[in-house]
C-alpha positions in Angstrom: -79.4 -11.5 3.5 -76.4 -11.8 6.3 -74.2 -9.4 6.4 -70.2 -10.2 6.2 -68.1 -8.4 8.7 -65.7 -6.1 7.8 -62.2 -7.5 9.0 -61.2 -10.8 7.7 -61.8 -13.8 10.1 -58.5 -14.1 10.9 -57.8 -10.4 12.2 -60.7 -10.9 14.2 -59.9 -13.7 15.9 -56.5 -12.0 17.1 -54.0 -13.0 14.9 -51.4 -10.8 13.8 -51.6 -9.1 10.2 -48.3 -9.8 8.2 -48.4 -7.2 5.9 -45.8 -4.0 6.1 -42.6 -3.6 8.1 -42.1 -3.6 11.2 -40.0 -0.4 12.7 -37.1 -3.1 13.6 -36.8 -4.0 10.2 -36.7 -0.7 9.1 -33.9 0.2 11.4 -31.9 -2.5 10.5 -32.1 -1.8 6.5 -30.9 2.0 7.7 -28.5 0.6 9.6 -26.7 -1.8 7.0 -26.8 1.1 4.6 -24.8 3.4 7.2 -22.3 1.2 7.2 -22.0 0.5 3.6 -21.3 4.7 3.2 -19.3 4.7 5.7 -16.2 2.1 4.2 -17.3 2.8 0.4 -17.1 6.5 0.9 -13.5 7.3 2.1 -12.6 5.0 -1.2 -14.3 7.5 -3.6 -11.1 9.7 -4.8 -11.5 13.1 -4.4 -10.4 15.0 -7.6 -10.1 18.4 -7.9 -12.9 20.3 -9.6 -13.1 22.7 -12.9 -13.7 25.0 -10.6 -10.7 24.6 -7.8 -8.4 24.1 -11.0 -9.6 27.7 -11.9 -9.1 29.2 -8.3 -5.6 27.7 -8.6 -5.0 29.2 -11.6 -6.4 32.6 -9.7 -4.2 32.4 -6.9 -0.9 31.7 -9.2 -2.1 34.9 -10.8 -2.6 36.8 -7.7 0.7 35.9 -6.4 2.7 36.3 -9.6 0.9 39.6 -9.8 1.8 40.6 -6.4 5.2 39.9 -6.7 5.6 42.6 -9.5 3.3 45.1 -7.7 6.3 44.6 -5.4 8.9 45.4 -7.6 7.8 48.1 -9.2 6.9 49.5 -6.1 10.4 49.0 -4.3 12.3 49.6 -6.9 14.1 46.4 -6.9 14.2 43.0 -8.4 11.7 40.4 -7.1 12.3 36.6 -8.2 9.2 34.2 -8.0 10.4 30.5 -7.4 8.4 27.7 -9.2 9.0 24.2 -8.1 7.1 22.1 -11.1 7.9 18.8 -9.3 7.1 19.3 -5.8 3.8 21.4 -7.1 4.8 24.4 -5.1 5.3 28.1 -6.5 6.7 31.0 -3.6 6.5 34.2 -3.2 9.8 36.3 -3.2 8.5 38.9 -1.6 6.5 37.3 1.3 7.2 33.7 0.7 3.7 32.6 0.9 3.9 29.0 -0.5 0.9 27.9 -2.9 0.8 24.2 -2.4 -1.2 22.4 -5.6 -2.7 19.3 -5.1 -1.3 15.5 -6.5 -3.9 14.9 -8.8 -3.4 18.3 -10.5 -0.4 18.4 -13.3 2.3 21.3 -12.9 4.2 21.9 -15.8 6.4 25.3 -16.1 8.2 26.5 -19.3 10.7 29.0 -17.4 13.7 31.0 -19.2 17.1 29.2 -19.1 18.9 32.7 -18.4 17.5 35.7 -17.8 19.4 39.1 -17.3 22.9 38.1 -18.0 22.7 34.9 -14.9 20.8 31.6 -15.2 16.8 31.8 -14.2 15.6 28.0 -14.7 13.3 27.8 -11.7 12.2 31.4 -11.1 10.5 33.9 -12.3 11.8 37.2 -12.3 10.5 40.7 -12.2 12.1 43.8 -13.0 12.2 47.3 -11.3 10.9 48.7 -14.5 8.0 46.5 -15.0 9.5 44.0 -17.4 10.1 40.5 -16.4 12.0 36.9 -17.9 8.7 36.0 -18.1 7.3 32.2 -18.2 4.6 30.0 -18.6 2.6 27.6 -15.4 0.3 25.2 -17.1 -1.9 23.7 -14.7 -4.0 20.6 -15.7 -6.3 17.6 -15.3 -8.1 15.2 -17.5 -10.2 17.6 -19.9 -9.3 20.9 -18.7 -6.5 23.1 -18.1 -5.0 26.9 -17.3 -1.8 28.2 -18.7 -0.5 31.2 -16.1 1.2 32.9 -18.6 4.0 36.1 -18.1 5.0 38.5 -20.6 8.7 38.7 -20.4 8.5 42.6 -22.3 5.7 44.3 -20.1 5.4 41.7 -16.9 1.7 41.4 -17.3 0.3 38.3 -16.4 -2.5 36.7 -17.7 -4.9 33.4 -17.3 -6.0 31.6 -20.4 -8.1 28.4 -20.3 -6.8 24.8 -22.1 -9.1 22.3 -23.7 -7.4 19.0 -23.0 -8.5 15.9 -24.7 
């Protein structure tokens, strides 16, 4: 009985095998990909998170919250502007600006008048605590945060929005 050998005829005689890729190849493929990231990426819109929506909501707080600190503190009367439009809420004790993004919806349900003179874009807080007191809402598809301000005790508070 003859035994057969172990490679095929063909690898023995030298010629090449054609199975697998070659490192070129592979290269290339990782190559074409790169590129294919690199312009579909940057189209991808970023939207802002659950979570940024709620640090947003946080920081209005904090800043609404710091501003009555302030005046109950100083003993005088601190007003906090809120620009629903340009997304933009300030300080008016240290004018810090907090800056919202485009893709999240500002909407702000402010007192016409407040203490005998006309309020409309701020938010006011009193020497004795109290305020004129307001509503933020801040939004995106499916969720939301209403920054709301008592207008008798000045509290403010954070309640979450189910949107449809």
């Amino acid at each position: 009985m003859e035994r057969q050998p172990t490679l095929p005829a063909a690898r023995a005689r030298g010629a090449l095998d054609t199975r697998g890729f070659a490192l070129i190849e592979i290269l290339c493929v990782l190559a074409i990909i790169g590129l294919l990231a690199a312009i579909i990426l940057p189209a991808i819109p970023r939207t802002t998170t659950r979570a940024k929506l709620e640090s947003y909501a946080v920081a209005t707080a904090a800043l609404l919250k710091a501003d009555r600190s302030t005046a109950l503190r100083r003993q005088v009367r601190v007003a906090t502007q809120v620009d629903a439009e340009a997304r933009a809420i300030r300080s008016g004790v240290t004018g810090r600006v907090l800056r919202l993004p485009n893709d999240v919806t500002v909407q702000a349900m402010l007192a016409a008048r407040c203490a005998d003179r006309a309020a409309g874009r701020t938010i006011d807080f009193f020497p004795s605590g109290m305020s004129c007191g307001g509503v933020i809402a801040l939004a995106r598809p499916g969720m939301g945060y209403e920054v709301r301000v008592n207008w008798l005790t000045g509290g403010v508070e954070i309640v979450a929005q189910k949107l449809l």
